[in-house]
C-alpha positions as CSV (number, residue, x, y, z in Angstrom):
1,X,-30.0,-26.6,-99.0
2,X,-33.0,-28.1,-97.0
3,X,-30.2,-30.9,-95.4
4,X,-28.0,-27.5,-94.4
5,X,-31.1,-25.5,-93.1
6,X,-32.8,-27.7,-90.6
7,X,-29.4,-28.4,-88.4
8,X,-28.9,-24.6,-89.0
9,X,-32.6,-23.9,-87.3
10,X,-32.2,-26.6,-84.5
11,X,-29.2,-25.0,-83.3
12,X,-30.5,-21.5,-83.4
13,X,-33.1,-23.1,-81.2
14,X,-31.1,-24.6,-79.0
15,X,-28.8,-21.5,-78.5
16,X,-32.0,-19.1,-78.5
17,X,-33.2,-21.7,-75.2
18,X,-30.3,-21.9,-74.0
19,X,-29.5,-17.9,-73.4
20,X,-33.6,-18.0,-71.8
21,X,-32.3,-20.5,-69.5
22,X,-29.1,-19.0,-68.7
23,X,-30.8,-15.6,-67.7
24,X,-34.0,-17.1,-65.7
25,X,-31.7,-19.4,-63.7
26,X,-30.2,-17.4,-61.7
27,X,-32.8,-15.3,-60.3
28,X,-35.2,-18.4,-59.8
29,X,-32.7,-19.9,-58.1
30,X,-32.1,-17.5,-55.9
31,X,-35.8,-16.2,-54.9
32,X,-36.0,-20.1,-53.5
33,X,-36.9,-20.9,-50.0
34,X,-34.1,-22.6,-49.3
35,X,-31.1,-20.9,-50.2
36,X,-27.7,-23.2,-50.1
37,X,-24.3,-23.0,-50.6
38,X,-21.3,-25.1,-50.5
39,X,-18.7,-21.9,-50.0
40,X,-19.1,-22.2,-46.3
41,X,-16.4,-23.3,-43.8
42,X,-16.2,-24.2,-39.7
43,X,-14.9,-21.6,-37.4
44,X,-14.2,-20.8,-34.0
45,X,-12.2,-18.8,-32.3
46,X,-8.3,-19.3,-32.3
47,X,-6.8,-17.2,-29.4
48,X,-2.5,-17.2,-29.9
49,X,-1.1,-17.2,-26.7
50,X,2.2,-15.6,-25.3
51,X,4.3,-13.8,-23.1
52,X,4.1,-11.1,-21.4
53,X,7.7,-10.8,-19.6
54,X,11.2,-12.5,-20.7
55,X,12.2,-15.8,-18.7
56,X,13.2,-19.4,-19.0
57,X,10.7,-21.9,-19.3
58,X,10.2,-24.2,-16.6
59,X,7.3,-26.4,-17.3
60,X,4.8,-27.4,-20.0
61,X,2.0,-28.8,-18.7
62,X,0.3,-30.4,-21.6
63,X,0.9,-31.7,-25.1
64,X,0.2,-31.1,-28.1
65,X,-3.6,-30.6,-29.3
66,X,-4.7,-31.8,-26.1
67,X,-8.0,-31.0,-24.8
68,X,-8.0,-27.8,-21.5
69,X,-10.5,-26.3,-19.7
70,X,-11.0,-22.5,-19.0
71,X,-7.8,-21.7,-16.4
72,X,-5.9,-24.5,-16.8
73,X,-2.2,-24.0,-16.0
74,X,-0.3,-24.9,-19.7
75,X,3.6,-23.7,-19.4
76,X,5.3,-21.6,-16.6
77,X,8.3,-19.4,-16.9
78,X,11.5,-19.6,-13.8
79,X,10.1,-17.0,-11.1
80,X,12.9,-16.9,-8.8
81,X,13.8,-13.4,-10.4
82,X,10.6,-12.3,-10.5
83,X,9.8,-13.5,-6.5
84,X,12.9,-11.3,-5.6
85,X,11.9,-8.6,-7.3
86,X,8.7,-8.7,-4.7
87,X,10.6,-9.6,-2.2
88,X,12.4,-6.4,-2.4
89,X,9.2,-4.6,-2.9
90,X,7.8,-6.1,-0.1
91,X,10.9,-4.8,2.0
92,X,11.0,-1.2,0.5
93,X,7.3,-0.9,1.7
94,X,8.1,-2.3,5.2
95,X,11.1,0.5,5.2
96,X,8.5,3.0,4.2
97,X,5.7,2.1,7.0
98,X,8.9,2.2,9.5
99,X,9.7,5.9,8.5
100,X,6.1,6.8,8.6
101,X,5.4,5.5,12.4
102,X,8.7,6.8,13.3
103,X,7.2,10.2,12.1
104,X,4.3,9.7,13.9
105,X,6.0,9.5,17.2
106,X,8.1,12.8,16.2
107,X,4.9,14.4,16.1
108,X,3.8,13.2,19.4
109,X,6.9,14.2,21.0
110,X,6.2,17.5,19.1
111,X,2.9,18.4,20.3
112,X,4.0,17.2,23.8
113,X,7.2,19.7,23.3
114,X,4.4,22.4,21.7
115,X,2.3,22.1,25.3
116,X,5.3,22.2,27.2
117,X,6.1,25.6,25.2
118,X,2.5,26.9,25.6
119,X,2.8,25.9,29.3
120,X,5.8,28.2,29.6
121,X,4.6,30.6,27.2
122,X,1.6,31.2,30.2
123,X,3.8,30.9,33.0
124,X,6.1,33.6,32.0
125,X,2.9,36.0,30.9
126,X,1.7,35.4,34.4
127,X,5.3,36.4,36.2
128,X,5.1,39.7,34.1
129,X,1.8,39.8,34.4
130,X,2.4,39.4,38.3
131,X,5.2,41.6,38.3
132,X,3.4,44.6,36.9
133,X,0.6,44.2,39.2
134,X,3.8,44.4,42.5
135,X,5.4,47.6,40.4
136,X,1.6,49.0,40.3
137,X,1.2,49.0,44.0
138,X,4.7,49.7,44.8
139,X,4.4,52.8,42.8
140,X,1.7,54.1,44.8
141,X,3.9,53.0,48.0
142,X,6.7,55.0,46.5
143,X,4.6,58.1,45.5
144,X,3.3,58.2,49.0
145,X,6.6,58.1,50.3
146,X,8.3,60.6,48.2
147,X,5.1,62.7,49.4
148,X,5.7,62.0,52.9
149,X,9.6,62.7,52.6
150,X,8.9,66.4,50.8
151,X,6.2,67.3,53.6
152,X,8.6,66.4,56.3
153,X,11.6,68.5,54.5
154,X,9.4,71.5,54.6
155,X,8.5,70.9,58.4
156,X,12.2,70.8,59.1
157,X,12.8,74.0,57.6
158,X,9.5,75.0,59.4
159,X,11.4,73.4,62.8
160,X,7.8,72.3,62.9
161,X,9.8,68.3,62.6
162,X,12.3,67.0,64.0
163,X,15.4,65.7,62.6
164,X,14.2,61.8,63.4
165,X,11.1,62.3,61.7
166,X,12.5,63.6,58.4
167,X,15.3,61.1,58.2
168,X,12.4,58.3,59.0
169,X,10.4,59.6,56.0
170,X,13.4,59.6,54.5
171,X,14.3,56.1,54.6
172,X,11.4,55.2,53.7
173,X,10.8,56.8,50.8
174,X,14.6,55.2,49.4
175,X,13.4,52.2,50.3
176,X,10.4,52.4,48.5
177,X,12.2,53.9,46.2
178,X,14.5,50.4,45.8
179,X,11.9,48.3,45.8
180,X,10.0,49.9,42.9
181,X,13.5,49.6,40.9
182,X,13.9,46.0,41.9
183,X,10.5,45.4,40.7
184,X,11.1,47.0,37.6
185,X,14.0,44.9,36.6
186,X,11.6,42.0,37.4
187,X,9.3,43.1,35.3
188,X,12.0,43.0,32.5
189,X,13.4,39.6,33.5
190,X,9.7,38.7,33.2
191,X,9.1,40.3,29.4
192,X,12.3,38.4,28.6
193,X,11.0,35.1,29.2
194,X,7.6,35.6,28.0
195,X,9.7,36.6,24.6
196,X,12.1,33.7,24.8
197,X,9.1,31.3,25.4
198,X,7.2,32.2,22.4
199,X,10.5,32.1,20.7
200,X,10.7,28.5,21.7
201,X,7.4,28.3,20.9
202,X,6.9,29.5,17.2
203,X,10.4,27.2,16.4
204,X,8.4,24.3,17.9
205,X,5.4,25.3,16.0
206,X,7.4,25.0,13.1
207,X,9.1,21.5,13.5
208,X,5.6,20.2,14.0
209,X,4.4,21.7,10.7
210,X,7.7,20.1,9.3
211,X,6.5,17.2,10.8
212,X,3.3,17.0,8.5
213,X,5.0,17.6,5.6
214,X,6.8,14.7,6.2
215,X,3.8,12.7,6.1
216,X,3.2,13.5,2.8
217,X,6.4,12.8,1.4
218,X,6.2,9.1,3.3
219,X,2.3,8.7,2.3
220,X,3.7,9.0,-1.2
221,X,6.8,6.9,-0.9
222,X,4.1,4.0,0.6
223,X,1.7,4.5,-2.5
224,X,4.4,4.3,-4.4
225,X,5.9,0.9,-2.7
226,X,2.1,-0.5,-2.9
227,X,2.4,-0.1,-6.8
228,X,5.9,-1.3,-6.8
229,X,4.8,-4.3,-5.3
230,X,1.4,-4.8,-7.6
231,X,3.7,-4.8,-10.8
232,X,5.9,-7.2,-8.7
233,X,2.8,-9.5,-8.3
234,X,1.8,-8.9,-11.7
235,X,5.0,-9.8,-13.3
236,X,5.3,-13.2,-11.0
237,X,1.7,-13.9,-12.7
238,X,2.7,-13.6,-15.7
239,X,5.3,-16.8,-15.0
240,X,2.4,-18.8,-15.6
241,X,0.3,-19.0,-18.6
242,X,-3.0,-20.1,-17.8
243,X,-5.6,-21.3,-20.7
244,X,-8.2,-18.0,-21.2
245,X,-11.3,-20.6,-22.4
246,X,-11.8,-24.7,-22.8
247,X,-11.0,-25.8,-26.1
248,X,-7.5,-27.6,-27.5
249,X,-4.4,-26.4,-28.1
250,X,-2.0,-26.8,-31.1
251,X,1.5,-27.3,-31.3
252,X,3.2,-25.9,-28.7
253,X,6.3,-23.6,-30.2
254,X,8.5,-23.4,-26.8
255,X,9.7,-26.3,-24.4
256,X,11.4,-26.3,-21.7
257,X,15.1,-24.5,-21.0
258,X,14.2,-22.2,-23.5
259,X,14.6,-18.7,-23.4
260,X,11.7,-16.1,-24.2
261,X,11.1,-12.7,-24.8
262,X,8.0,-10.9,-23.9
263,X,5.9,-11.3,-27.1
264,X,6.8,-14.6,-27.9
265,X,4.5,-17.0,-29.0
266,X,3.5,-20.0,-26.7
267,X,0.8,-22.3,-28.3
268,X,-2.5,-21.4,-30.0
269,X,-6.2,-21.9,-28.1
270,X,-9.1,-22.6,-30.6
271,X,-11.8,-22.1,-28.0
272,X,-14.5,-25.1,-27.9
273,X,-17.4,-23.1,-29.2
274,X,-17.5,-23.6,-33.7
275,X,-19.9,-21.9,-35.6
276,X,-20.2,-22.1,-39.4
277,X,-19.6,-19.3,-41.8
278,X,-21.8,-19.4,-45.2
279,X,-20.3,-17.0,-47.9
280,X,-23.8,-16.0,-49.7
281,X,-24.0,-14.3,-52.8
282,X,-25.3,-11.3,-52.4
283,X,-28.3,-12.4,-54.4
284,X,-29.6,-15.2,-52.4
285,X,-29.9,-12.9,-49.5
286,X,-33.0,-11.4,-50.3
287,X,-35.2,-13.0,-48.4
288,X,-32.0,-14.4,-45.4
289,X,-33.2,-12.7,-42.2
290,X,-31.4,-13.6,-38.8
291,X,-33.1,-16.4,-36.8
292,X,-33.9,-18.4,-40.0
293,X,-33.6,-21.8,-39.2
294,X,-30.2,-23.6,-41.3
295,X,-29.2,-27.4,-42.3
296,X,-25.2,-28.1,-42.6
297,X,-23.9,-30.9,-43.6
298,X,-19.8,-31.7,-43.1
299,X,-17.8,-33.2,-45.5
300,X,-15.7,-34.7,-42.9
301,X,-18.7,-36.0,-40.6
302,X,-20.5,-38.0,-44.1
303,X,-24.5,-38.9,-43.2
304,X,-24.9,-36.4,-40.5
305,X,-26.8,-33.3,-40.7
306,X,-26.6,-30.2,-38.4
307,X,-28.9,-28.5,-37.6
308,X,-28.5,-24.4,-36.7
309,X,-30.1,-20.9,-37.3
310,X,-28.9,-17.5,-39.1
311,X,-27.1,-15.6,-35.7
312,X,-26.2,-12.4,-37.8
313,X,-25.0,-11.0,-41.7
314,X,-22.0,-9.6,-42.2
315,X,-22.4,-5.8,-42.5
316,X,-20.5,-5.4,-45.8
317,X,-19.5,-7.9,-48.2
318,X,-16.1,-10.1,-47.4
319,X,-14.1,-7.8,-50.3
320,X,-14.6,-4.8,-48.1
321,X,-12.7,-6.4,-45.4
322,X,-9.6,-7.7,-47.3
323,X,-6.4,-6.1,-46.8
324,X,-6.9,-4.0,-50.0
325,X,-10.7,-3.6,-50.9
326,X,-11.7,-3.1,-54.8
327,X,-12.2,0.5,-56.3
328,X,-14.6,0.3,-58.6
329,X,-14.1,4.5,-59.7
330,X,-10.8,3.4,-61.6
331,X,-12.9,3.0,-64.6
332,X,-12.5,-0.5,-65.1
333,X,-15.5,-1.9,-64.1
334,X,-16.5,-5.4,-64.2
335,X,-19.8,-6.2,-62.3
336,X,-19.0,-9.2,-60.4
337,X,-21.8,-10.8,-57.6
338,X,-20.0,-10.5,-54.3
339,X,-20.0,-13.0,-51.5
340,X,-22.0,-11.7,-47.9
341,X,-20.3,-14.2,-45.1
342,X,-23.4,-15.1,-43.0
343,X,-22.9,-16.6,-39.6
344,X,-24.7,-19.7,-38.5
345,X,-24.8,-21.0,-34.6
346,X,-25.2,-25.0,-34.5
347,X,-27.7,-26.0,-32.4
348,X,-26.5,-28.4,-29.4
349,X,-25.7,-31.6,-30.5
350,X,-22.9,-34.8,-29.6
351,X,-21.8,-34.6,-33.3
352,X,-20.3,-31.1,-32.9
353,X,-17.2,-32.3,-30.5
354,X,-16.2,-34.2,-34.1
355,X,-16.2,-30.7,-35.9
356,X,-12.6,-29.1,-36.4
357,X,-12.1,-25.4,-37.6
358,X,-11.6,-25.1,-41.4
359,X,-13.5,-28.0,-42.1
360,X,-15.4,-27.9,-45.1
361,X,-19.6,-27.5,-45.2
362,X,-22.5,-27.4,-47.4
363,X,-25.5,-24.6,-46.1
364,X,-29.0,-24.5,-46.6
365,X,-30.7,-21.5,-45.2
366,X,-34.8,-22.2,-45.1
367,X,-36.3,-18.9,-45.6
368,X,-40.0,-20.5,-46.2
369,X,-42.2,-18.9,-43.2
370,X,-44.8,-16.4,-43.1
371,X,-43.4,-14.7,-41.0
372,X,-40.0,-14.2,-42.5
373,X,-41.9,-13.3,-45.9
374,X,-43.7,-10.5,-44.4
375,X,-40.2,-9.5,-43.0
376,X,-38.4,-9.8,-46.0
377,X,-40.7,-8.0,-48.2
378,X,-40.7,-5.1,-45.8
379,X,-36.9,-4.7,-45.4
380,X,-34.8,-7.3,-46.9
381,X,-31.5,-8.5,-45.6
382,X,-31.6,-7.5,-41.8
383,X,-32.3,-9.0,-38.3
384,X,-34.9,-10.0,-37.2
């Protein structure tokens, strides 16, 4: 029984030190200063570029994973479409400005025609204002004949006149008599033209207002030329696709002949700036507080260290951004440590032009200064 018991005991033992170890391990190892982790990966930003208009390409400039710099020409499309298309625009707008001086000099053969009509607008008030002012005195010349002619008739019959004397007054009083008729139909003739020259006036008036709503209508036709011709220039620069940022480019999907669509993939740009992205669990964070200083090593660059600092935390954990997020109300629950991605910027170094997105990394975060503890134990994950 004793050879049974004491294997029995030392097993216990074992199992009984081995559970202690299991459950301090884990949260000594992650309240350490330096925090590390080998789920951590290179990245940069990949930019996919393509088309904006359909054409046939022309050109490609560069080859494969070849090295660019920020608005560098890479592929162009055939633009002789494209530079009729502005050509046409070009003319349309030229058509437009033609029509809108031509207008112009309507109007200034307008207003001219609009003075003329003022002009004889005044000159005919004047006749009729002249002519009234004649018929005004030669009523007073006719009065005082008719006067004249009635005091001689009743001298005749007085035989206080003789016959020559009343036939003189009597002449002269159908003479005045004449005149003041004659003057009278002047006097109309004049009204008539005064009317017919503000006739000729108000439909002058009017052409000239038709005149400025002209403008309008060719104003707009030019504004809408001008943008006829921008989308013109646009789509000509969109024949030539020109690299956003530096960095290299990866297999080019078109070549040349080849027709495209707008939308169609060219090449992908993965800019020259990397970064490294740490996947912490969200235990080790703790004490991780942006600006922390970082080592990473590369498995593809052996014997080098890099050296970097904490630039920001992700603000939820990297399950919350996949396409379709755990529920934990379902019922099934199973506590399971999630993964924080935690971005670190590489300090400059020659090394990093070696460094390829999706290479594989090892992180240590040094979270050891006073500074940072104070930090921490004030508010926890955060920045600084």
């Amino acid at each position: 029984m004793r050879s049974i018991a004491i294997p029995i005991v030392i097993v216990g033992a074992g199992a009984v030190l081995l559970t202690a170890l299991r459950l301090q391990w884990v949260p000594w190892a992650d309240g350490r200063t330096n925090q590390q982790t080998d789920d951590a990966t290179v990245r940069a930003d990949q930019v996919p570029l393509s088309t904006r208009i359909s054409g046939t390409v022309r050109h490609v400039y560069v080859g494969d994973y070849q090295s660019v710099t920020k608005g560098q020409l890479l592929a162009d499309l055939d633009d002789s479409d494209y530079q009729a298309v502005l050509a046409q625009a070009k003319a349309a707008l030229d058509e437009a400005n033609a029509e809108y001086a031509a207008n112009q000099d309507a109007k200034r053969a307008a207003d001219a025609a609009v003075a003329a009509a003022n002009q004889a607008v005044a000159g005919a008030e004047a006749g009729s204002a002249a002519a009234r002012a004649v018929i005004k005195a030669t009523q007073a010349e006719a009065t005082h004949a008719e006067s004249e002619f009635k005091r001689q008739t009743s001298l005749l019959a007085g035989k206080a006149a003789t016959q020559q004397q009343f036939e003189q007054a009597q002449a002269i009083r159908d003479r005045a008599s004449a005149e003041l008729q004659a003057h009278q139909a002047d006097l109309k003739r004049s009204n008539a033209a005064v009317a017919s020259a503000q006739s000729a006036l108000t439909a002058t008036q009017q052409q000239r207002a038709a005149l400025n709503s002209k403008d309008q209508i060719f104003l707009a036709q030019i504004k809408s030329k001008k943008a006829a011709i921008t989308i013109a220039e646009v789509n000509l620069g969109y024949t030539k696709i020109y690299a956003p940022s530096s960095g290299s480019v990866g297999e080019f999907h078109v070549h040349p002949g080849q027709l495209l669509g707008p939308g169609l993939p060219i090449v992908d740009l993965v800019q020259s700036e990397v970064w490294v992205q740490a996947n912490y669990r969200e235990t080790q964070l703790g004490r991780v507080l942006s600006g922390d200083a970082a080592e990473v090593t590369i498995d593809a660059v052996p014997g080098h260290t890099y050296h970097g600092h904490v630039s920001q935390i992700s603000p939820a954990s990297g399950s919350q951004f996949a396409l379709l997020p755990p529920d934990n109300a379902s019922g099934n629950y199973t506590k399971i440590v999630q993964r924080v991605p935690v971005r670190v910027d590489l300090d400059q170094d020659g090394a990093i032009r070696r460094l390829r997105p999706g290479f594989s990394a090892v992180v240590k975060i040094n979270t050891s200064s006073v500074e940072h503890v104070e930090q921490a134990g004030s508010g926890g994950v955060g920045v600084r």
